[in-house]
C-alpha positions in Angstrom: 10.2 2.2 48.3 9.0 5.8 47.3 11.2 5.4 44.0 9.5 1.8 43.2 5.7 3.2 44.2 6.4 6.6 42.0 7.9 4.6 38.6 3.9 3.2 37.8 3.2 6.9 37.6 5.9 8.0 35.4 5.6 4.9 33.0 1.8 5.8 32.7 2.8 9.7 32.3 5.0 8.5 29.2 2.6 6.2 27.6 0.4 9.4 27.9 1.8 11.4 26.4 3.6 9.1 24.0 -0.4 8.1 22.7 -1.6 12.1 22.7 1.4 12.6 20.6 1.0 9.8 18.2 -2.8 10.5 18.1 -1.8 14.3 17.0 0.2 12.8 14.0 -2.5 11.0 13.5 -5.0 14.0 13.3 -2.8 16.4 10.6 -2.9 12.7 8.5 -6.4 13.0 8.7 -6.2 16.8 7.7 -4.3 15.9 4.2 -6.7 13.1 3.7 -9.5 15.2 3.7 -8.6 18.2 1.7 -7.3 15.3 -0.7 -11.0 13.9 -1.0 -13.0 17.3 -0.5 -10.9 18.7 -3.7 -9.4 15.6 -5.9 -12.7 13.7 -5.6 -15.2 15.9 -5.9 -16.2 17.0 -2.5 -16.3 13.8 -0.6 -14.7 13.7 2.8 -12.6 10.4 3.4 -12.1 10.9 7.2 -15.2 12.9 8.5 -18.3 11.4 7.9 -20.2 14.6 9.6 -19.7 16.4 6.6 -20.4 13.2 4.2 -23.9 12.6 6.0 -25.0 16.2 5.3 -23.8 16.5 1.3 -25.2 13.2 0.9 -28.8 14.5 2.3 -28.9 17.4 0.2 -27.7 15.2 -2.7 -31.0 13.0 -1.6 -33.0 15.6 -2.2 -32.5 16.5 -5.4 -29.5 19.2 -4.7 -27.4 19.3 -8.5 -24.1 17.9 -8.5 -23.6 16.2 -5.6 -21.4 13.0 -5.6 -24.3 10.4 -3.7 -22.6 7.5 -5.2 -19.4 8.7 -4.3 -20.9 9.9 -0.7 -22.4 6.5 -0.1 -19.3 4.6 -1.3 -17.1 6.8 1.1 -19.6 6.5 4.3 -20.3 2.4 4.1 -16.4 2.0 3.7 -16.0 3.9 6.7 -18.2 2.0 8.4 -16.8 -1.2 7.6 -13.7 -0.7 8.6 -14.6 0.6 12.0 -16.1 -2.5 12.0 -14.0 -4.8 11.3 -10.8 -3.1 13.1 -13.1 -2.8 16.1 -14.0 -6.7 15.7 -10.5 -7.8 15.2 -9.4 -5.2 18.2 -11.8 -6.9 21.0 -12.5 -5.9 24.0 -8.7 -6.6 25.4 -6.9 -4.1 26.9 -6.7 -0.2 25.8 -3.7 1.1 24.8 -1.2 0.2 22.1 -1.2 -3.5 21.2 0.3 -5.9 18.7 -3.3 -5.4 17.3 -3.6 -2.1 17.6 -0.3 -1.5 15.4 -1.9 -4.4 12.7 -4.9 -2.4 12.5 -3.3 1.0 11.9 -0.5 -0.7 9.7 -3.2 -2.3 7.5 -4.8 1.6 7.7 -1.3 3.4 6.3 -1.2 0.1 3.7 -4.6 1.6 2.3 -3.9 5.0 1.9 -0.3 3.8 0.3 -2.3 1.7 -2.5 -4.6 4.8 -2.7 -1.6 7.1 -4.2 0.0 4.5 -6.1 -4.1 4.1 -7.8 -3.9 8.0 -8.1 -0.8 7.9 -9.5 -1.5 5.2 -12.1 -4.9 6.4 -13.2 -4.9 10.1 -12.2 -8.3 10.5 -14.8 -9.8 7.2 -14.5 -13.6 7.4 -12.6 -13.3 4.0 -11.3 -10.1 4.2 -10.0 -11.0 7.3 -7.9 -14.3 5.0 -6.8 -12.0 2.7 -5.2 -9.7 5.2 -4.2 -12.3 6.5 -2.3 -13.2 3.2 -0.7 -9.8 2.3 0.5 -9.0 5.5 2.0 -12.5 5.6 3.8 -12.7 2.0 4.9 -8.3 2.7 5.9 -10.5 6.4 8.0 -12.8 4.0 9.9 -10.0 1.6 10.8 -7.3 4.7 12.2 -11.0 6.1 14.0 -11.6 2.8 16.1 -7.6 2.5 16.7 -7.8 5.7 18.0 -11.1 5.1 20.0 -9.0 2.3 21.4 -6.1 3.8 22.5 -8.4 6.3 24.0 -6.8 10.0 24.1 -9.8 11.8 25.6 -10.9 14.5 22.5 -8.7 13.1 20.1 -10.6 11.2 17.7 -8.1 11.9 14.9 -10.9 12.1 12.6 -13.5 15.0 13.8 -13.5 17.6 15.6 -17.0 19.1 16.6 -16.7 17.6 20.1 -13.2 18.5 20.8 -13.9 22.4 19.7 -17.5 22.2 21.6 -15.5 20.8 25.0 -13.0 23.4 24.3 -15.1 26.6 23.8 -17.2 25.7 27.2 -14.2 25.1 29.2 -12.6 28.4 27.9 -15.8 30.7 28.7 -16.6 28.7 31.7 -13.0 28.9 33.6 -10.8 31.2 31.3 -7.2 30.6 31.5 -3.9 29.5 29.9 -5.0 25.9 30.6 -8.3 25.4 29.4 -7.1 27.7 26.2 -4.1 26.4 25.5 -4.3 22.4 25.1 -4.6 18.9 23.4 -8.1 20.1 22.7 -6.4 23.0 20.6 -3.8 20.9 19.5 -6.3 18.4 17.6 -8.5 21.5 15.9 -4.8 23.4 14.8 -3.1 20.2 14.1 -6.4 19.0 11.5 -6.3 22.6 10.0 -2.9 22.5 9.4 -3.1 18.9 7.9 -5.9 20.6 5.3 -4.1 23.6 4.6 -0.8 20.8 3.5 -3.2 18.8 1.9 -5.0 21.6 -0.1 -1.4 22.8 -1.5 -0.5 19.3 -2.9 -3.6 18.9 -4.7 -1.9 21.5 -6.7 0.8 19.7 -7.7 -0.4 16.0 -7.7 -3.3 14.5 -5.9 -1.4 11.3 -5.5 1.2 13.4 -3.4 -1.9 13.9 -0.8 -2.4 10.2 -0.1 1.9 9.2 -0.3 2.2 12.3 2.5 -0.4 10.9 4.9 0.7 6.9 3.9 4.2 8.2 4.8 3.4 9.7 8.3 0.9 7.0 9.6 3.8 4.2 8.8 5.8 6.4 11.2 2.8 6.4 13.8 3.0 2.9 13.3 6.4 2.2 13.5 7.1 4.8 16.5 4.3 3.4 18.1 5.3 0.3 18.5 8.5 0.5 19.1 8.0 3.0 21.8 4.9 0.9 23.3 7.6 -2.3 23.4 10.3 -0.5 25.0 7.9 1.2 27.8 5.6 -2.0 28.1 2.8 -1.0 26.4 1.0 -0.4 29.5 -3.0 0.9 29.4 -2.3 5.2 29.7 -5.5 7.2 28.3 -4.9 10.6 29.1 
């Protein structure tokens, strides 16, 4: 009986963990996303729209040779596919779903036809405008996924929050746990994906967009797979 009552537990334990590691992944994907658009597209962040919302005010008012067009094209693709990928999510059951996985499939399908546009017109202005959108719109869709699955300071996409919980836990009860955890995983893990994605800007910006296309079709698949094997129960952590 003790065995039956404790396996709930250690199924929920696995889907946990299973979704704050996939979530992780997701977060360095977001990293080499960004440092792809802050660099290849002229300053415009694909995944955090903090950063997007303040350029695009300065560009508002009259600051020189900031992208607004390119701003605004980034921040209402965003937007919409939140929107949508929320819409088509529903309010069902958090965790990984058959949904959930079409969502972030469609997501890593985005960023895929992003390099391949890179690729094919590495100098062309409207190519990079809809480069931006489908990398943005593929952003809002992997943030409401994420919202969804709901890894508690693990957006995938921003930070501010998860450093802000972080730095008052740390002062407020200083130790090795409060220092050292998924709250410092997500900011290391989104540096690290920037610091990747800044080096292969220097050989080929469509390198940028096929690296993060590549590891959110292994989110997907891994997620999935592991979510059908272990039930796919409801685990936010």
């Amino acid at each position: 009986m003790a065995t039956s009552e404790r396996a709930p537990d250690v199924d929920a334990d696995r889907a946990a963990t299973r979704n704050l590691t996939l979530m992780l992944v997701l977060t360095f994907a977001t990293g080499v996303v960004d440092a792809g658009g802050f660099l290849g597209f002229d300053t415009v962040f694909l995944g955090n729209m903090t950063g997007n919302v303040l350029i695009l005010g300065m560009g508002a008012a009259g600051a020189d040779g900031l992208p607004v067009l390119a701003l605004s094209l980034a921040l209402v693709a965003f937007i919409v596919g939140a929107g949508i990928a929320s819409l088509f999510l529903g309010s069902g059951r958090r965790g990984w779903s058959p949904r959930l996985t079409a969502v972030l499939a469609v997501s890593a399908s985005l960023v895929a036809g992003t390099s391949v546009l890179v690729w094919l017109q590495p100098a062309e202005h409207m190519a990079a405008m809809f480069a931006i959108v489908m990398t943005a719109s593929a952003m809002g869709m992997q943030a409401a996924a994420a919202r969804n699955i709901g890894v508690a300071d693990v957006t995938t996409v921003v930070v501010t929050s998860t450093i802000t919980a972080w730095a008052i836990d740390m002062f407020a009860r200083p130790s090795r746990a409060t220092i050292l955890n998924r709250r410092l995983a997500a900011i290391v893990t989104i540096l690290v994906g920037a610091l990747v994605g800044a080096l292969l800007v220097k050989v080929a910006l469509w390198s940028v967009f096929a690296l993060a296309a590549i590891v959110s079709a292994v989110v997907v698949v891994c997620g999935h797979v592991l979510a059908a094997a272990g039930g796919g129960s409801e685990a936010p952590v």
